[in-house]
C-alpha positions in Angstrom: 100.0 124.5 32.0 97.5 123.6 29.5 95.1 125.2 31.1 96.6 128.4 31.9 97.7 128.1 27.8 93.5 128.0 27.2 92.7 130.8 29.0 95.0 133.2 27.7 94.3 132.0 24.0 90.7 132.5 25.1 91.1 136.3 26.3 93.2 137.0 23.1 89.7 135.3 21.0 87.9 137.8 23.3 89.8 140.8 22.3 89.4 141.6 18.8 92.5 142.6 17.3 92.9 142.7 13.1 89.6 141.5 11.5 89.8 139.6 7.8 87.3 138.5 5.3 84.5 136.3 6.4 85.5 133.4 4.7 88.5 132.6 7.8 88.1 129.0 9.1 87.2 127.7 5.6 89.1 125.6 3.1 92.0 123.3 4.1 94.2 123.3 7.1 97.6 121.4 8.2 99.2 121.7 11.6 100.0 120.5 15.1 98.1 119.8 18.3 100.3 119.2 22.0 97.3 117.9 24.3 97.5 116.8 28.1 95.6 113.4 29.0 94.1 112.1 31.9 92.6 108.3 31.7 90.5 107.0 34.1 88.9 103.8 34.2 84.8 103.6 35.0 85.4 101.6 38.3 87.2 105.3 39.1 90.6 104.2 39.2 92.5 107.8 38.2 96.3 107.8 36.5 98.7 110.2 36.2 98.6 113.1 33.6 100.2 112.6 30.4 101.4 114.5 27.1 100.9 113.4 23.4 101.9 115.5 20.3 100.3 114.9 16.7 99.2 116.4 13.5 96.4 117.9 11.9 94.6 117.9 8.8 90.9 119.4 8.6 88.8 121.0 5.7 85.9 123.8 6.5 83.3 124.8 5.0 80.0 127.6 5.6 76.5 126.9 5.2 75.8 129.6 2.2 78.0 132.0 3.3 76.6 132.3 7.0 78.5 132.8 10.0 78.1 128.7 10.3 81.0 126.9 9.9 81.6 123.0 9.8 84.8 121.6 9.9 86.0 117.8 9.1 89.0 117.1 11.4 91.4 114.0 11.1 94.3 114.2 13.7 96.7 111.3 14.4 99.1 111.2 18.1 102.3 109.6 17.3 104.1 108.9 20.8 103.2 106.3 23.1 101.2 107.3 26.2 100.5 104.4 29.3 96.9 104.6 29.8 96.9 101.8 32.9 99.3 101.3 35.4 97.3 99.2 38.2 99.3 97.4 40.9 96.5 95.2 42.6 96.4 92.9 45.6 93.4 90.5 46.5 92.9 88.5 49.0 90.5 85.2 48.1 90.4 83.3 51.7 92.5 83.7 54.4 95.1 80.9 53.0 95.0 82.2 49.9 95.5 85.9 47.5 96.3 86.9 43.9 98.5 89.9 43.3 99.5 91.0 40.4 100.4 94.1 37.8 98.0 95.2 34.8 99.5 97.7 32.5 97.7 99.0 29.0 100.0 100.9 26.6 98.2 103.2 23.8 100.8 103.2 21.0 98.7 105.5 18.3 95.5 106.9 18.5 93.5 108.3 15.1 90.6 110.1 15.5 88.1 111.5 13.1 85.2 114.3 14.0 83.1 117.2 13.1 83.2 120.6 14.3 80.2 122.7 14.2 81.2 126.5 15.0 79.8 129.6 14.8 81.9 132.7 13.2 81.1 135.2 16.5 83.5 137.8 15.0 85.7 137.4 11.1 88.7 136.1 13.3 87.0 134.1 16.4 85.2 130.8 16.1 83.9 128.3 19.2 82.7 125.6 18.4 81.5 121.9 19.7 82.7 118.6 18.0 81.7 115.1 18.0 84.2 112.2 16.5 85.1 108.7 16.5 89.0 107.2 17.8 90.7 104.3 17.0 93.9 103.2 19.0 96.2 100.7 18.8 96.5 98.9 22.1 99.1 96.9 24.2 98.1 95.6 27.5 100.4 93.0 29.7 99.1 91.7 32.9 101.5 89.8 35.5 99.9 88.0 38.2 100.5 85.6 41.2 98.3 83.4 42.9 98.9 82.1 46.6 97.4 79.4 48.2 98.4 76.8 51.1 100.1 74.3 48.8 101.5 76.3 46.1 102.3 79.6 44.7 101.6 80.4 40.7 102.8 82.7 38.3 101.4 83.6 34.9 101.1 86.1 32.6 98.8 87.4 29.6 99.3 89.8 26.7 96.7 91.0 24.5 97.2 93.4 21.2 94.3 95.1 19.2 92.4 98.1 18.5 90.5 100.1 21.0 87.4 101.9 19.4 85.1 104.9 20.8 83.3 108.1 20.6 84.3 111.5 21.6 82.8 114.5 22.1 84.1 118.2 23.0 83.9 122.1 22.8 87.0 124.8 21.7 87.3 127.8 19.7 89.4 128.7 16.8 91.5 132.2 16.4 92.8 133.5 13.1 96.1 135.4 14.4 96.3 135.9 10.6 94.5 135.1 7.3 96.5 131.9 7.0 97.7 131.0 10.7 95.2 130.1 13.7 95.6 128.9 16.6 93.1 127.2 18.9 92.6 125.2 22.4 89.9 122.5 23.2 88.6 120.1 25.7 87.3 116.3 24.2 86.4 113.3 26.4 86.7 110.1 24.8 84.9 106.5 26.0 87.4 103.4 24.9 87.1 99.7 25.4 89.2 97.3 24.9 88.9 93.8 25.7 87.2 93.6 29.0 88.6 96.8 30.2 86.6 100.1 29.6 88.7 104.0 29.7 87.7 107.5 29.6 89.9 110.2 28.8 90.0 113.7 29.6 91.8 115.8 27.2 93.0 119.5 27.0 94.7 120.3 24.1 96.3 123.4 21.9 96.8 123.8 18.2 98.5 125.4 15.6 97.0 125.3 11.8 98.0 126.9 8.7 94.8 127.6 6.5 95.8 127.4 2.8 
């Protein structure tokens, strides 16, 4: 859906409707962003799809009123998303085996970046962007360990922040002087204690330019 969402807001960018002055993309901007997630983890370990919904603030700027525009983005996702759901079995010896269940919770993610775009027409504006993330994590993981004399349970919990870069490309539209909307793809590296994530993100917004 996503997807489909890009492509059509792509083909309106395309197909140049009103035009406005050629300061559009500039000044501040408030609004929301819906994006759909995939994590993966680097040993290639794949999860389910997920949804996130947060806010935006950004501020942009020209370079000497060129058809450059740089924009400083700040965007915060306020719901919960599980980034690692592993159910894992192995077995040690044959009279022995550990099973156990791993699960990483990302509870809110902050990110800050820069967008460097290029004003192709007064109302349409790609761009690429580079940023940093900071989540805050949860992970639980539940385990059992067999053996010929005994079975053992246990169980660890670890809290904290999980840091990375990120790095992307999107465009902007200006529907009208004040409203755009826009659609992106970013890809994000984050590790957290001893596990490592990448995550795959398409994502559509909605910003009122003051």
């Amino acid at each position: 859906m996503i997807k489909k969402h890009l492509l059509a807001l792509t083909l309106v960018g395309l197909i140049s409707s009103p035009t406005y002055a050629a300061d559009t993309f500039t000044g501040f901007g408030l609004g929301v962003d819906i994006s759909s997630s995939k994590y993966s983890t680097f040993e290639s370990i794949s999860f389910k799809r997920t949804t996130g919904l947060g806010l935006v603030a950004d501020y942009g700027f020209d370079f000497g009123g060129s058809n450059f525009v740089g924009i400083i983005e700040a965007k915060v996702k306020l719901n919960k998303e599980k980034i690692l759901n592993d159910r894992y079995h192995h077995i040690e010896d044959e009279y022995s085996f550990v099973s156990g269940h791993h699960k990483v919770q990302e509870k809110i993610r902050f990110t800050l970046s820069y967008l460097q775009g290029y004003r192709v027409t007064d109302n349409f504006l790609p761009y690429v962007k580079v940023g940093y993330s900071s989540a805050k994590l949860k992970s639980e993981d539940n385990f059992k360990e067999v053996d010929a004399q005994s079975t053992t349970y246990d169980s660890e919990y670890a809290s904290g922040k999980g840091k990375g870069l990120l790095y992307g490309i999107g465009f902007k539209y200006a529907a009208t002087k004040n409203i755009e909307l826009g659609a992106e793809y970013a890809r994000s590296n984050v590790k957290f204690k001893s596990d490592k994530f990448k995550k795959n993100t398409f994502s559509i917004n909605a910003i009122y330019r003051f």
